[in-house]
C-alpha positions as CSV (number, residue, x, y, z in Angstrom):
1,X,88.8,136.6,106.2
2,X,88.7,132.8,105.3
3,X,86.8,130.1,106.2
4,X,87.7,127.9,109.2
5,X,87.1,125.0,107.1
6,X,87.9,125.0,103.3
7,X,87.5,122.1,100.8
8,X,90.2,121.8,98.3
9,X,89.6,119.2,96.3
10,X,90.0,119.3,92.5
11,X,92.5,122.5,93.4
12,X,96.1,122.0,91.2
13,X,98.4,120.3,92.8
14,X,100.7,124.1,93.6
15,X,97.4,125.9,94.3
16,X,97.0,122.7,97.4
17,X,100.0,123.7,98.3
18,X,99.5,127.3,98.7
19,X,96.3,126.3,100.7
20,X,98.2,124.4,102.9
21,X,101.2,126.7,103.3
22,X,98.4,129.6,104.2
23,X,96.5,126.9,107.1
24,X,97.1,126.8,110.6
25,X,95.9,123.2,110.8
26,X,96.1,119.9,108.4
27,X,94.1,117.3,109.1
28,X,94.5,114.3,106.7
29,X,95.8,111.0,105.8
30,X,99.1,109.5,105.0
31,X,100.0,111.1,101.1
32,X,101.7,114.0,99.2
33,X,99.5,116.4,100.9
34,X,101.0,115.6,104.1
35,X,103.9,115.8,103.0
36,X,103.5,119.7,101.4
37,X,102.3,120.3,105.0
38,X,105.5,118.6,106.4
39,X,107.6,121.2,104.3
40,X,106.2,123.7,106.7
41,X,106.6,124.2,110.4
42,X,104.1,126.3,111.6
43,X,101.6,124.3,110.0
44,X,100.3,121.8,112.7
45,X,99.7,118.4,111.6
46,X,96.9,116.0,112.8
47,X,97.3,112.6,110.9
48,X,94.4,109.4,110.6
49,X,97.0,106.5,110.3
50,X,94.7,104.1,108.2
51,X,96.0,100.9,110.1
52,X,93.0,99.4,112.1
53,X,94.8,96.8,113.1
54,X,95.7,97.3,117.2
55,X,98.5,95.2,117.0
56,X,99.9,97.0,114.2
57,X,99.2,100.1,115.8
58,X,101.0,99.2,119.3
59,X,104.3,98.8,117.5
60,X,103.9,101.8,115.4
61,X,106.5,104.4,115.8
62,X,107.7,107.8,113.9
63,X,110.7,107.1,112.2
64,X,110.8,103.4,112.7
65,X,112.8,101.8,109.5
66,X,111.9,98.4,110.7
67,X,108.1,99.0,109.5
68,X,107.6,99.9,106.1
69,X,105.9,103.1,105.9
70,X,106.7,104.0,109.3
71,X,109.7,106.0,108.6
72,X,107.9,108.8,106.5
73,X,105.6,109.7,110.1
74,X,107.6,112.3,111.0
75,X,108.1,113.2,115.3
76,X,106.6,117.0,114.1
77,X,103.0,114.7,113.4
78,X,100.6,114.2,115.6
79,X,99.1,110.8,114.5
80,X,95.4,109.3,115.4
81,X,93.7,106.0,114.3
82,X,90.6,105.0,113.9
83,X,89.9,103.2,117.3
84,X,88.4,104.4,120.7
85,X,91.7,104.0,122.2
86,X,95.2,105.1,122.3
87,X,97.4,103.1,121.0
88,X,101.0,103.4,120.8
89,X,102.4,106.1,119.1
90,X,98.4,107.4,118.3
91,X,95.6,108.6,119.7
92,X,91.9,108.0,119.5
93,X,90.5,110.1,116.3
94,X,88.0,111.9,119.1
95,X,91.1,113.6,120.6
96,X,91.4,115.6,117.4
């Protein structure tokens, strides 16, 4: 049986991916690792945007092309900032 938690940093990049495809959850930032969970569905997804601006934050949308960046956050993502509160498209990071 595997751990609940697993670190997998210095793993090769394939090997991360293998970890990933193998996971129930993902819990990470905005990067290529997010996007190797992406490639699978039944691989939940709990994304820290790293915007800790609340302004920025209220606007921010999956799939928005207005917003650079914006349109990679999938609607399959659950996304969270950094804050205490909700705002706009995220959550607080203690609702993970």
């Amino acid at each position: 049986m595997r751990p609940q938690f697993e670190s997998t940093i210095g793993l090769p990049l394939f090997e991360s991916c293998r970890v990933i495809a193998e996971s129930i959850l993902f819990i990470g930032v905005s990067s290529s690792m997010m996007n190797a969970a992406l490639a699978d569905p039944r691989v939940n997804k709990r994304i820290i945007v790293a915007e800790s601006d609340g302004a920025t934050l209220g606007r921010m949308m999956a799939m928005d092309v207005r917003i650079p960046h914006d349109h990679w956050l999938g609607h399959s993502l659950v996304l969270f900032n950094k804050t205490e509160h909700d705002l706009g498209a995220t959550f607080s990071h203690r609702k993970i």
